[in-house]
C-alpha positions in Angstrom: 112.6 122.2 30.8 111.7 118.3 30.1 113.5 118.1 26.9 116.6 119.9 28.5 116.2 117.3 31.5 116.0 114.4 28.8 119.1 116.0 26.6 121.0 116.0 29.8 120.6 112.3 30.2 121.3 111.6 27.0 124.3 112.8 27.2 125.2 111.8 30.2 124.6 108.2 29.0 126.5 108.7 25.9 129.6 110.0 27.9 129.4 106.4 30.2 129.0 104.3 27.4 131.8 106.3 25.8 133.9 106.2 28.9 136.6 103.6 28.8 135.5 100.8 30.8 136.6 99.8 34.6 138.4 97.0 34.3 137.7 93.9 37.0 140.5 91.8 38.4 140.2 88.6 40.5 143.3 89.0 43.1 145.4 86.7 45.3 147.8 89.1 46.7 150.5 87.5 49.1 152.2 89.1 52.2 155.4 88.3 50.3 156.4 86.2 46.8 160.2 85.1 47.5 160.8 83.1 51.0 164.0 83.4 52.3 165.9 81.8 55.4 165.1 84.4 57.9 161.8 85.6 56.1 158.5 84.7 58.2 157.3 81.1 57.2 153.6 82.0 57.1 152.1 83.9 53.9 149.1 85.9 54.5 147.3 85.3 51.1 143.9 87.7 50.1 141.9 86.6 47.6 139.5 89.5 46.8 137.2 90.9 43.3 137.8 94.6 42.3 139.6 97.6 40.6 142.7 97.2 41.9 143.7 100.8 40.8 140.9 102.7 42.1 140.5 101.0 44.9 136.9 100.3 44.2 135.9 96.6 46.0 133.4 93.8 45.0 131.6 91.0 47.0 133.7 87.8 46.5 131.5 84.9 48.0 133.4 82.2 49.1 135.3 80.4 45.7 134.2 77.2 43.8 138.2 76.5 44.1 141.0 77.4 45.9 144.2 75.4 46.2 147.6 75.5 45.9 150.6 73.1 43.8 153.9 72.5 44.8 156.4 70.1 43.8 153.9 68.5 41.8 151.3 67.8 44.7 147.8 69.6 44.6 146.6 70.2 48.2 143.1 71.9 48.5 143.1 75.0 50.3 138.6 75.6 50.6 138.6 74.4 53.8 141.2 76.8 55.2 139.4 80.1 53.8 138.6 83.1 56.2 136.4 86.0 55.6 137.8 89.1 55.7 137.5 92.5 53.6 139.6 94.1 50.8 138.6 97.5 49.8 135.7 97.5 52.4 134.2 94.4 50.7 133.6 90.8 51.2 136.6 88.8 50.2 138.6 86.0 51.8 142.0 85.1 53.2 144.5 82.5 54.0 147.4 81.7 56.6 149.8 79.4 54.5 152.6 77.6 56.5 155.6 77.7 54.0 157.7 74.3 55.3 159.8 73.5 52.5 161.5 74.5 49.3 159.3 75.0 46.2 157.5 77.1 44.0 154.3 77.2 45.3 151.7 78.2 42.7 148.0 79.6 44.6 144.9 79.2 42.4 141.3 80.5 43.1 138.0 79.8 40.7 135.6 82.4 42.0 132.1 81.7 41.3 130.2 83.4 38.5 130.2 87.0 39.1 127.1 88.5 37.4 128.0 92.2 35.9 124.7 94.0 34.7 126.7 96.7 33.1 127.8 94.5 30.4 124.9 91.8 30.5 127.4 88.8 31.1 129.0 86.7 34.0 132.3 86.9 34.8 134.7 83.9 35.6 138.7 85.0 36.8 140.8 81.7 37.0 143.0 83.6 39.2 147.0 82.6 40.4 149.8 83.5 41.6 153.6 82.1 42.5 155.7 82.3 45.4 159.2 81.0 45.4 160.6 79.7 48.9 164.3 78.6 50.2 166.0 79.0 46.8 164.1 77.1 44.8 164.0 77.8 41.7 162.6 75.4 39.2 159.2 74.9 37.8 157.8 78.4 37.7 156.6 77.9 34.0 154.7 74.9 34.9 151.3 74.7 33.4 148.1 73.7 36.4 145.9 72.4 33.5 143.2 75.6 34.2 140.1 75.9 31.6 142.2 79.5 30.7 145.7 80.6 32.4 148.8 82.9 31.6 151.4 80.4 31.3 154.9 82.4 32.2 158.1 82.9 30.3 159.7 85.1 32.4 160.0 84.6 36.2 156.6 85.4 37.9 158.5 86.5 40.9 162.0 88.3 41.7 161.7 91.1 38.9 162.9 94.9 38.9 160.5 97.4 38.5 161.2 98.1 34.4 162.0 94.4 33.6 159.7 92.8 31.5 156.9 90.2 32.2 156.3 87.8 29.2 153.5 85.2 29.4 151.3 83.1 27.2 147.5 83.1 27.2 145.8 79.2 27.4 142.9 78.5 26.7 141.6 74.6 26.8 145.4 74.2 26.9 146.1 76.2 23.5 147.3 79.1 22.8 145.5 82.2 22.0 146.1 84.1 19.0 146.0 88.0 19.7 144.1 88.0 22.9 143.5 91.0 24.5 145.4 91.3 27.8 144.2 94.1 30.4 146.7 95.2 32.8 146.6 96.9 35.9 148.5 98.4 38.9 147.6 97.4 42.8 147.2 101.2 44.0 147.0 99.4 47.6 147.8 103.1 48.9 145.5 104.9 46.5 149.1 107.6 46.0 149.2 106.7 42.3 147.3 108.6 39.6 146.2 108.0 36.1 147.1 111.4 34.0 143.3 110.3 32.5 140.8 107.4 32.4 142.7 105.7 29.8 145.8 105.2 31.6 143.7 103.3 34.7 143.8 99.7 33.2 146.1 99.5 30.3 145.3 97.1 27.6 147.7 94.9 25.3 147.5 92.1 22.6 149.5 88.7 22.4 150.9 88.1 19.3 150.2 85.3 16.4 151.5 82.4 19.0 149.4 83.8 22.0 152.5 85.6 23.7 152.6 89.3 25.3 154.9 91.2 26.7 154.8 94.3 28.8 156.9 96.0 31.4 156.4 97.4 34.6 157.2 101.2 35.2 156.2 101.2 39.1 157.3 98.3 42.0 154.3 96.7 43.3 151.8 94.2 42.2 150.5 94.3 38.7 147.8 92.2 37.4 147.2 90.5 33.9 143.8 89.5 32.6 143.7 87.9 29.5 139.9 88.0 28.4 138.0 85.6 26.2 134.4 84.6 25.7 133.6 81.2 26.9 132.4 78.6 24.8 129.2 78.3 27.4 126.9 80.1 28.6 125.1 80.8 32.3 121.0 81.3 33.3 120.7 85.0 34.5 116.9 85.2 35.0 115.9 82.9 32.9 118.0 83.9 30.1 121.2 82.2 28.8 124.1 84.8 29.1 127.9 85.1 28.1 129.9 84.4 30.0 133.7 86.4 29.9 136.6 84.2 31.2 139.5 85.8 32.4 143.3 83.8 32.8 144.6 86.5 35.4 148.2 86.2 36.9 149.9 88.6 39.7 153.0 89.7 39.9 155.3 91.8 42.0 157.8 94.0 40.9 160.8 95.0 43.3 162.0 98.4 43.4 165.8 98.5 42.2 168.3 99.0 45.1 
């Protein structure tokens, strides 16, 4: 009975390390990404740590960063964060008065999220753009981030089926062939994966660091482009890797 009882774990181990692996996403989600005249001037921003498709939270303590650039100016938004909770976990919010034409591109630098179950620390440099009053220059503007998705196509106004290209950055180059998970905010928990695989959906950039991939659903979609940092952080003692992740969010409108 001990040997079946030990075969049984085995196994069971074998079929989780076998398993394809739940992907995290650092999220800013906005109450909307394109401001118009008689739109509401305040966006509710949530900035949060989870599987955004399962619907399975994470504790976000307060970020190292969190700030916003518009027109060129950087204005710090740490002092401003609430707590709140996102998927029945700790995670934070902001009330952003929207006064003038722009694009306003959000930025949070979570601190170093220790994950056990793959003996590293994870770092999400984490954004996303809003367009307000017709303004419509400067989306593909770079905010100098240790690793972001630099967009070629419009991070906001896009059909459900158009496609989203970016570039991964990393110390301000491009990276050849990084891998690029991608991932659907099931906010409503309706959608389902035929199987595991289909859960987080994972793509490469080509030779110049560029991917491409369109959206089959309206709603926000994340990308996390995923690279080893060239440091590493004291878990116990011990020095550990560290995964840095560019991640970008963007909403896709259903066609009318």
């Amino acid at each position: 009975m001990r040997n079946f009882w030990k075969m049984g774990v085995v196994l069971l181990a074998a079929w989780v390390l076998a398993s394809p692996a739940a992907a995290h996403f650092g999220m800013i989600i906005p109450s909307d990404s394109m401001i118009m005249q008689e739109d509401k001037r305040t966006v509710n921003l949530k900035l949060s740590f989870s599987h955004p498709f399962e619907g399975v939270g994470m504790e976000l303590v307060k970020p190292k960063q969190c700030f916003v650039v518009v027109n060129g100016k950087k204005e710090d938004l740490s002092g401003s964060l609430k707590p709140t909770q996102v998927m029945k976990h700790a995670a934070w919010e902001i009330d952003f008065p929207v006064k003038r034409p722009g694009i306003y591109a959000f930025y949070m630098e979570p601190a170093p999220y220790w994950e056990p179950a793959e003996d590293c620390f994870i770092i999400h440099h984490t954004k996303t753009v809003i367009a307000a009053f017709g303004d419509d220059e400067g989306w593909d503007k770079e905010l100098g981030l240790k690793t972001e998705i630099v967009p070629l196509s419009k991070p906001y106004g896009l059909y459900a089926g158009n496609i989203f290209q970016g570039i991964v950055k990393l110390d301000g180059k491009p990276v050849p062939y990084a891998k690029v998970e991608v991932e659907f905010y099931n906010a409503d928990q309706k959608a389902r994966a035929p199987t595991e695989y289909m859960v987080a959906q994972t793509i490469k950039a080509d030779s110049n660091g560029v991917f491409t991939y369109a959206a089959p659903k309206a709603g926000w979609w994340g990308f996390a482009a995923l690279n080893s940092a060239d440091f590493k952080l004291k878990h116990e003692g011990k020095e550990k890797d560290v995964e840095l992740g560019a991640v970008i969010w963007i909403k896709f409108e259903p066609w009318q």
